[in-house]
N, C-alpha and C positions, 0 to 999 in steps of 0.2 A: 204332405203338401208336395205336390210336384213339380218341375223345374218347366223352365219357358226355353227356347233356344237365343241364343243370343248368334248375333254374326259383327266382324266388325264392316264398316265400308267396303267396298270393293277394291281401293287405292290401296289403303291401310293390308286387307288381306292377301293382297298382291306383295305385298312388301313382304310381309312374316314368313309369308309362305318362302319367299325366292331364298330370304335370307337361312331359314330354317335349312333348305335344301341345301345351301352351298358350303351350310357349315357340317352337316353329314354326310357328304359329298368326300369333303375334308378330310373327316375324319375316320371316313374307311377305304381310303387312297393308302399309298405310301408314304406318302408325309412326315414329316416326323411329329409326331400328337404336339409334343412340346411346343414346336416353334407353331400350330395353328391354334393353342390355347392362347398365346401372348398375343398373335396378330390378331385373334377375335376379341379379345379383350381390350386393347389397346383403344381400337374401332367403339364397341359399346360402350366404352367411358370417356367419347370424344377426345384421344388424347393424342392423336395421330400427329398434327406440326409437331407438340413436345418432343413427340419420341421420333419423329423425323430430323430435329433437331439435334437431337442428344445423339442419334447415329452419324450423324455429317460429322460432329466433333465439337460441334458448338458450345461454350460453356454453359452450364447450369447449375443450379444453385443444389447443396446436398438432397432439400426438402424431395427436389424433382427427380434427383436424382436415384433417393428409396423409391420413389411414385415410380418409375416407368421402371426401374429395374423389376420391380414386383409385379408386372403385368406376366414375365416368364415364370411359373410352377418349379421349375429347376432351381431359379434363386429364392423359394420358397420350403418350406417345412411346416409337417403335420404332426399333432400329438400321435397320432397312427405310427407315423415314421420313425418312434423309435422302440415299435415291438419289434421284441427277438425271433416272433416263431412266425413272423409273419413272410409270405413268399414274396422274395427281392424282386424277381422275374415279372411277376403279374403288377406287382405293388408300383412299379414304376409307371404304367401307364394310368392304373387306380389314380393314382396320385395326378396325373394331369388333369384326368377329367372329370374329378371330385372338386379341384379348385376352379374350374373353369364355371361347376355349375356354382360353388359358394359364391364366388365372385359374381356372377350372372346376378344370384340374389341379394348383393350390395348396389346393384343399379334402379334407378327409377323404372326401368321394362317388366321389371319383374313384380311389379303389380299389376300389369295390365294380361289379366286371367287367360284371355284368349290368344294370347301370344303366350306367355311365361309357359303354361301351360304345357302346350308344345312343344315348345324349346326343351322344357326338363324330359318329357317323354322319350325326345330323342338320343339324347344325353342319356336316358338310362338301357339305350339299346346299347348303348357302347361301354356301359361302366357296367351292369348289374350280369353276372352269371346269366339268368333270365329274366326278361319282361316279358307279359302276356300284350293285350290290342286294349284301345281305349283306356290306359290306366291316368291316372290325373295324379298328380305333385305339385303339391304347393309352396309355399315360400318358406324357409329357414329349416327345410330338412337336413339332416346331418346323418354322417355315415361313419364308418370307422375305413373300413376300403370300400365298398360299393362291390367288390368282384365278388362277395359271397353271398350275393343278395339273390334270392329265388323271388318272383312274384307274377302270379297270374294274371287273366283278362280281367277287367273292369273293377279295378280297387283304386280308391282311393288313397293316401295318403296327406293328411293336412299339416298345418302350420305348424312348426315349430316341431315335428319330432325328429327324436332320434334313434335310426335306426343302429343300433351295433352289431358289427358282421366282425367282429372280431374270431367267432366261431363260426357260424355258417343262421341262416334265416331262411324261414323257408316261409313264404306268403302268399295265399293261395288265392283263388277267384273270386272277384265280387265282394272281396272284405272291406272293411273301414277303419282306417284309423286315425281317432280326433287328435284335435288339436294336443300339442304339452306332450302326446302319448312317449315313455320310452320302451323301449322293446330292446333286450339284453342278449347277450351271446357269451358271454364271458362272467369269467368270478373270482374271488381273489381268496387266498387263502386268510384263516381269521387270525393265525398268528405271525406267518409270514407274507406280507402285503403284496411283495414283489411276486409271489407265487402265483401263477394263474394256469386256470382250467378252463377249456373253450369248450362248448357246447354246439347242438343243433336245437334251435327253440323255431317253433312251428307255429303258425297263425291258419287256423283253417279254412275251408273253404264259407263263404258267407258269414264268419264271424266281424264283431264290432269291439274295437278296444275305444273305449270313450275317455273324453277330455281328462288329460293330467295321472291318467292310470300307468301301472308300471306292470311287463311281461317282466321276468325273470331269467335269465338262462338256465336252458332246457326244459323250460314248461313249454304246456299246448295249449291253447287253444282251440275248443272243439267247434266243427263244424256248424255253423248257424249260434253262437254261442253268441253270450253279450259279458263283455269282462263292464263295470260300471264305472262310474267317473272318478278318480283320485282310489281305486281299486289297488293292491300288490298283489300278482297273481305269481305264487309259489307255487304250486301244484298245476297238477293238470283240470283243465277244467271240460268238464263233458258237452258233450253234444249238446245244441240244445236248450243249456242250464245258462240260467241268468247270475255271475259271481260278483258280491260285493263285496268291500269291506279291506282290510289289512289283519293278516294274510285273508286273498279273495276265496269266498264260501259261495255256493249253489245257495240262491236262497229263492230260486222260481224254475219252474219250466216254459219256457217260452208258450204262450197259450197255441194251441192247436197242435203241438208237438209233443203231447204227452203219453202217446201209446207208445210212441218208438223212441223215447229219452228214455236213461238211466236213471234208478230213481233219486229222487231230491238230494239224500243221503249221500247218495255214491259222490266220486270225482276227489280231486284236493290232494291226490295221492301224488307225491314227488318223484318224479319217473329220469329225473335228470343224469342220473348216474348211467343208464341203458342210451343217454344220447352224449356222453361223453364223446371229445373227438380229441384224440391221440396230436400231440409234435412231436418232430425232435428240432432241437437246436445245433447251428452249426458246432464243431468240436472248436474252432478258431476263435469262438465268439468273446467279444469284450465285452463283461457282462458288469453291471456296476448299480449298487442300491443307492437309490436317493434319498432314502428316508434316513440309513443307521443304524435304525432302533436294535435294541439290545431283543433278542427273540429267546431268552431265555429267563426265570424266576431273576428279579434282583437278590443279591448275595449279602446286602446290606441290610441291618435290621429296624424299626422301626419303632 
């Protein structure tokens, strides 16, 4: 079925647009990111007397006083922000404009498609490694940093996923990714938790990861592919091939793609180790386990 254009009013598209501009304007000025994330926030969540108040000196009550300090990213923190191997450098602006767009989709704006819309696209010209043209973001997407994000012309992106760039993502042209989708960049060791391995996990060109399925780090996704709904795709999956299930299997050839696809058999192979991607950690680092756990046989007998 195909889609109709929608437009908003001329008033209304007047508005989104000037607003949309002066906040990308902003944001690739000198400025400092920080202080134009709190002042665009402040503004979208009508809060502007409050915090005009609370800067004159005026008393307020603590309640207001969390509210308006939390419009600044600075007096904010991410579960992101407390990986070790992650770059401090990059990670600090990440960090602005990953909350400015969370917060964006804490407001009533952010349902109305023909604006939200926008607004995230531009946002990810400023947070994402690469964006390609025409790509669309919908509401409750989530990132790890957003600076290690690759993604091509005309992809979607829908509700609720999350993207993890903890290691690097790469997303190519024209793909789709349903709702719930997660898409993984990192792993954890199976006896030491705190241990992690980051990866490059790929989504091809023209493939579809459908509602509530899970990529794995350093799987592919192959070009024109369809990973299926509620799918865990371990391996790599072929050009092509239609994968369902837990771990995801070829179980079709996309019709009309079957001279130049692999055959049904092939794919599923675990390719993660050849997209390993190498840190180091500072030598200075405070480094500290949350969990405890005893990582060795109990000594105790039963």
């Amino acid at each position: 079925m195909t889609k109709r254009h929608v437009s908003l009013p001329p008033i209304a598209e007047d508005g989104v647009r000037s607003f949309i501009s002066e906040v990308d304007e902003r944001l690739s000025s000198d400025e400092e990111t920080c202080e134009v994330v709190e002042d665009v926030l402040v503004d979208l969540f009508g809060d502007r007397e409050a915090y005009d108040r609370w800067q004159s000196g005026e008393s307020i009550s603590a309640a207001e006083r969390v509210r308006l300090q939390g419009y600044d990213p600075c007096n904010a923190t991410l579960e992101s922000e407390y990986y070790a191997e992650k770059d401090e450098a990059v990670f600090k602006r990440s960090k602005y404009l990953q909350w400015l767009w969370r917060q964006f989709d804490a407001t009533p704006m952010a349902d109305n498609v023909a604006f939200a819309l926008r607004f995230r696209a531009m946002l990810a010209e400023h947070l994402f490694d690469e964006v390609g043209e025409n790509c669309r973001f919908f509401k409750g997407i989530t990132f790890t940093y957003g600076h290690n994000i690759s993604i091509g012309d005309n992809t979607v992106v829908h509700d609720d996923v999350h993207l993890d760039d903890r290691g690097r993502l790469t997303i190519g042209d024209r793909v789709s990714i349903s709702d719930s989708a997660h898409v993984y960049s990192h792993d954890h060791d199976v006896v030491d938790q705190t241990a992690v391995d980051n990866y490059h996990t790929i989504i091809d060109d023209d493939a579809r990861v459908t509602y509530d399925s899970m990529v794995t780090a350093g799987a592919r996704v192959g070009k024109n592919a369809i990973v299926g709904a509620k799918a865990i795709v371990r391996g790599d999956v072929p050009d092509h091939h239609i994968a369902v299930g837990s771990p995801a299997k070829s179980v079709k050839i996309k019709p009309g793609w079957e001279e130049v696809a692999e055959p049904l058999d092939a794919g599923g192979e675990n390719r993660k180790a050849e997209r390993l991607i190498d840190y180091d950690l500072p030598d200075d680092l405070d480094v500290f386990d949350e969990f405890e756990r005893d990582l060795g046989p109990s000594s105790s007998s039963t």
